[in-house]
N, C-alpha and C positions, 0 to 999 in steps of 0.2 A: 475117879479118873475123869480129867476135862480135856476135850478132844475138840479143837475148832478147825473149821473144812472151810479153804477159801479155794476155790478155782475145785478141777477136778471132778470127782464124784464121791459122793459120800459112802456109797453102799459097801464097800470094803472096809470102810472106818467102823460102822455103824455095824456091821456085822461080826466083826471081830471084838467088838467092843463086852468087857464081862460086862453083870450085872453091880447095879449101883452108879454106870458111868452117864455123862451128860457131852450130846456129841451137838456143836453149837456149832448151824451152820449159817455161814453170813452172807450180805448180801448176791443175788445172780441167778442162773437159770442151768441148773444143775440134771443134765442126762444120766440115766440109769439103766444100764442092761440086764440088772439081772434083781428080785427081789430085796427089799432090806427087810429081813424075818426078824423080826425081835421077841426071842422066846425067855427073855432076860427083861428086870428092871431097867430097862435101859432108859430114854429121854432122849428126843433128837428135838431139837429149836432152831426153828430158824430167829437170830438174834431180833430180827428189826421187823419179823411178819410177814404173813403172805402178800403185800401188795408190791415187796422189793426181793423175795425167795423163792422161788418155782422148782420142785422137782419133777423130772416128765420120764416116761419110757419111751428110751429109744427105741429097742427092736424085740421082740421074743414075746415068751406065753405065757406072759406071769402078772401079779399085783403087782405093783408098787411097794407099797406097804403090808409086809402080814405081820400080826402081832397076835399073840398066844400065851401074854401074860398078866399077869394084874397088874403088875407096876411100870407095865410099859407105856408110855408116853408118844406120842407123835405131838407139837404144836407149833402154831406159826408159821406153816408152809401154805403154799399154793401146790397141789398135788394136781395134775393131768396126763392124760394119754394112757389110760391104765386099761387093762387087759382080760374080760372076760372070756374063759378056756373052757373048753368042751368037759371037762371036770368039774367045774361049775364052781369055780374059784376065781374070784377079782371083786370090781375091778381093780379101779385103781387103789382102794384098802381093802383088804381083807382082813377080819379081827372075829379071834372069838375070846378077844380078853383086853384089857387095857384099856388107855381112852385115847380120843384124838378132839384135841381140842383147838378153838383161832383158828381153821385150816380153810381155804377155798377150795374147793375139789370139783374140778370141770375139766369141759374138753374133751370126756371120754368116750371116742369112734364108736360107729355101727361097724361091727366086724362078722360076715355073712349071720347065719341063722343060731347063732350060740351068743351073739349083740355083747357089745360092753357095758359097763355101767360103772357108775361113782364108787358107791358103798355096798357092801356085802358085810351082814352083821347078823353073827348065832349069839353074840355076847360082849361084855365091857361096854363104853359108854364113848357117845361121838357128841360133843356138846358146845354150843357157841362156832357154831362152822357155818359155810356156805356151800350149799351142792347146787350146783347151778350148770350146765350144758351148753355151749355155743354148737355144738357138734350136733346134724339133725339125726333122728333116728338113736337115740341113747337113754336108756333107763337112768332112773336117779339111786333108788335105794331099793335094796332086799333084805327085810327085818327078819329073821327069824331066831331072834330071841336078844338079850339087852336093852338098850337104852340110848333114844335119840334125845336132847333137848336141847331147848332156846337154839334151833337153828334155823335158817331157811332154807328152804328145797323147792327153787324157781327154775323156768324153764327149761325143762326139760321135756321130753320128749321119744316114746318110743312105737314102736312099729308091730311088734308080734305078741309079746307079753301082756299080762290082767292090766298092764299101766304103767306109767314112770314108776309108781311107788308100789311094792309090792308089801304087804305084812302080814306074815305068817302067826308070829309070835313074838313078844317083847313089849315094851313101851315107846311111845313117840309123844312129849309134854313137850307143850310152850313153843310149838312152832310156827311157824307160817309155812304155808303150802300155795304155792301162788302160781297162775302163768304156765301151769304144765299142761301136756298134749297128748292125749290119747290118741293114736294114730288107727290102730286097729284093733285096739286089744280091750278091757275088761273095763276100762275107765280113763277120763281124762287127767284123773287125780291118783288115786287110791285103789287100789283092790284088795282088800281085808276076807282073810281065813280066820285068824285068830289074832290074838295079841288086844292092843288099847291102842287109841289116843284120845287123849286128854288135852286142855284147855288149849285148845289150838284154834286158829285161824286160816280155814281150806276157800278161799278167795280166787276168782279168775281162772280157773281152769278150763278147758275144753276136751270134749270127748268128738273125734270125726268119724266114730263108724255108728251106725245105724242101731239103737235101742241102748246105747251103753251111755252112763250117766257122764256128768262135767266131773263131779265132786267126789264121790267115794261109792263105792261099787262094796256095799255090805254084805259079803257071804259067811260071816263067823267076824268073831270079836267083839270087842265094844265102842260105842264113843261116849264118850262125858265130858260135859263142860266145854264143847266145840260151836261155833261161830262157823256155818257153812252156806257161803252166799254169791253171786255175781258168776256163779257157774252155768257153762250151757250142754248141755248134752247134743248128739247125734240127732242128725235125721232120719226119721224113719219108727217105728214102736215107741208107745208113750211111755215112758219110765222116769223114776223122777232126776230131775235136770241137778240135783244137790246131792241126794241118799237114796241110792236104789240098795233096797234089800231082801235079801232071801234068806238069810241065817245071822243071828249074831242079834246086837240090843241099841238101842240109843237113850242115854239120861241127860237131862239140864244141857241141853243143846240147843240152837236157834238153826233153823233149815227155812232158808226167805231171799227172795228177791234173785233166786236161782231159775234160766229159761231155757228156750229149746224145745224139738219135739214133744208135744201135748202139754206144754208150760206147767208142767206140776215139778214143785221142791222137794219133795219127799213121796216115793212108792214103794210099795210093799207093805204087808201089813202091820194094820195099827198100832197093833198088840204089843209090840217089840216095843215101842217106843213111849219113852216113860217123862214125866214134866220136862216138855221140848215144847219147841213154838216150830208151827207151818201150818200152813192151811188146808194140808189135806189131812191133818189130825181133826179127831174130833174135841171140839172143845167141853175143856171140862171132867174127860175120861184121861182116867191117871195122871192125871196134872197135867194134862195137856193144854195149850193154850192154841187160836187161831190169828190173833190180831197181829196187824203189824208191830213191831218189836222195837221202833224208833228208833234205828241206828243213829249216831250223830252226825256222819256224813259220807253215805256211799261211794259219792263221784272221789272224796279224797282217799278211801280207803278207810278211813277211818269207823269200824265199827266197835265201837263201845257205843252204850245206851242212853239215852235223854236222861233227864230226869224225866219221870212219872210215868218210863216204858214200860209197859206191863211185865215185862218179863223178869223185871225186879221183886226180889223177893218172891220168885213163883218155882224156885228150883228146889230140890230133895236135898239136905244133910245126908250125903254119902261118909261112909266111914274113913278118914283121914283127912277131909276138907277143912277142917278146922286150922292142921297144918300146910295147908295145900296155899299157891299163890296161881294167879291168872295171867293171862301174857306179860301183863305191864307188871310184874312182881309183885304185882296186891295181894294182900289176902282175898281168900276168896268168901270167906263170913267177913262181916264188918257187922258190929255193935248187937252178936246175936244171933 
């Protein structure tokens, strides 16, 4: 079944709609009152993309988006206004199944002390999207458990919580992490219990309360293969201004040119952190390196490495890296 939605609202289409069907909706800015749950294969398109298809919540206490199956699809929308509930379900998607992929997802309100937020994720897969926040005081994402990739997750900003980005458990590959604001809470970037991220890029973030880091705030989990740099922490307790850690590991990572109270990139102890570059590693001790790492061009953004950076050739054969690729979709072995 092909069901295309011009004017109106979709969420009656798209609700009703069995599994197997594609609800294709076209260009315009499409109000919703009440959830679209897709507990079915369903597929909702916006034809032509998020930058001509907007679906937003008018009014009430719900996602936007909940999906709860595997073959359920959201793509090519612009998703805003979504709804984090005292239930602890939002905001604007909810998914513990499916994937959402192509979609902007912003805009999502500070709503008193329960706050809204973009993405809420136990499961399925969110991939090639933009989480981004015009709205101040607004969480970006709650990992606990799935799969984010190739997306960005820019400014955003929130107030009470460990940080924009919260991860519990799951995977987060091949992103950019840029421009987010810790306002009061556990990090200006990140605050990790469990879960990964991997071959990522955590750039430009800032933390404003007092000992809490720019970049990723390490309480459990892992990083591998992450690039984390141009972060400033808090004023106040010297922590590190890139990777403050108390629980969790870091492998083949680069942690440099991150500032702020007590100018250190990396705090917490050494031990966790395994063939990584920063200067408050010791050099030498488990492949660690100290030297600067020659990015090619900080002020552009641009961090990949020189040629003859030391950090070439100085990371671990982890188990899968062989199939694994790096931001720019490279392999991540070359000749070896």
């Amino acid at each position: 079944l092909t069901v295309r939605v011009a004017g109106g609202s979709p969420t009656a289409v798209a609700n009703a709609a069995r599994g197997g069907s594609i609800v294709f909706v076209s260009n315009g800015v499409y109000g919703v009152a009440a959830s679209l749950a897709l507990s079915a294969n369903i597929t909702v398109q916006g034809v032509n993309g998020p930058a001509v298809t907007t679906v937003y919540r008018t009014a009430g206490d719900f996602p936007i988006f909940s999906l709860s199956h595997s073959g359920a699809l959201v793509t090519g929308l612009r998703i805003t206004n979504g709804y984090w509930n005292a239930t602890g379900r939002g905001g604007s998607v909810d998914m513990s199944a499916g994937t959402v992929s192509n979609c902007v997802i912003a805009n999502t309100p500070y709503i008193g002390g329960n706050q809204s937020g973009a993405v809420n994720l136990s499961g399925g897969l969110v991939t090639d999207c933009v989480i981004s926040s015009s709205v101040p005081r607004s969480f970006a994402l709650r990992l606990n458990g799935g799969e984010v990739e190739s997306s960005m997750i820019a400014a955003n900003n929130d107030p009470y919580d460990e940080g924009p980005i919260l991860i519990y458990a799951g995977v987060l590959r091949r992103c950019r992490l840029i421009s987010n604001i810790g306002r009061s809470g556990g990090s200006g970037n990140a605050y990790m219990t469990g879960g990964r991220i991997e071959n990522t890029l955590i750039y430009g973030n800032a933390s404003e309360r007092a000992g809490r880091p720019g970049g990723i705030r390490l309480n459990g989990g892992t990083l591998v293969n992450c690039t984390v740099a141009g972060n400033t922490n808090g004023a106040g307790a010297a922590v590190g201004s890139g990777v403050y850690r108390t629980a969790g590991n870091m492998t083949n990572c680069i942690v440099y040119g991150n500032t702020g109270s007590g100018g250190t990139n990396y705090g917490g102890a050494a031990s966790a952190a395994w063939y990584s570059c920063a200067p408050e590693l010791a050099d030498g001790v488990q492949g660690n390196l100290t030297a600067n790492p020659a990015f090619q061009g900080t002020g552009k953004g641009d961090f990949r490495l020189k040629p003859g950076s030391p950090c070439i050739n100085s990371g671990t054969i982890l188990p899968g890296v062989y199939a694994a690729v790096d931001l720019d979709g490279r392999p991540r072995i070359i000749g070896g």
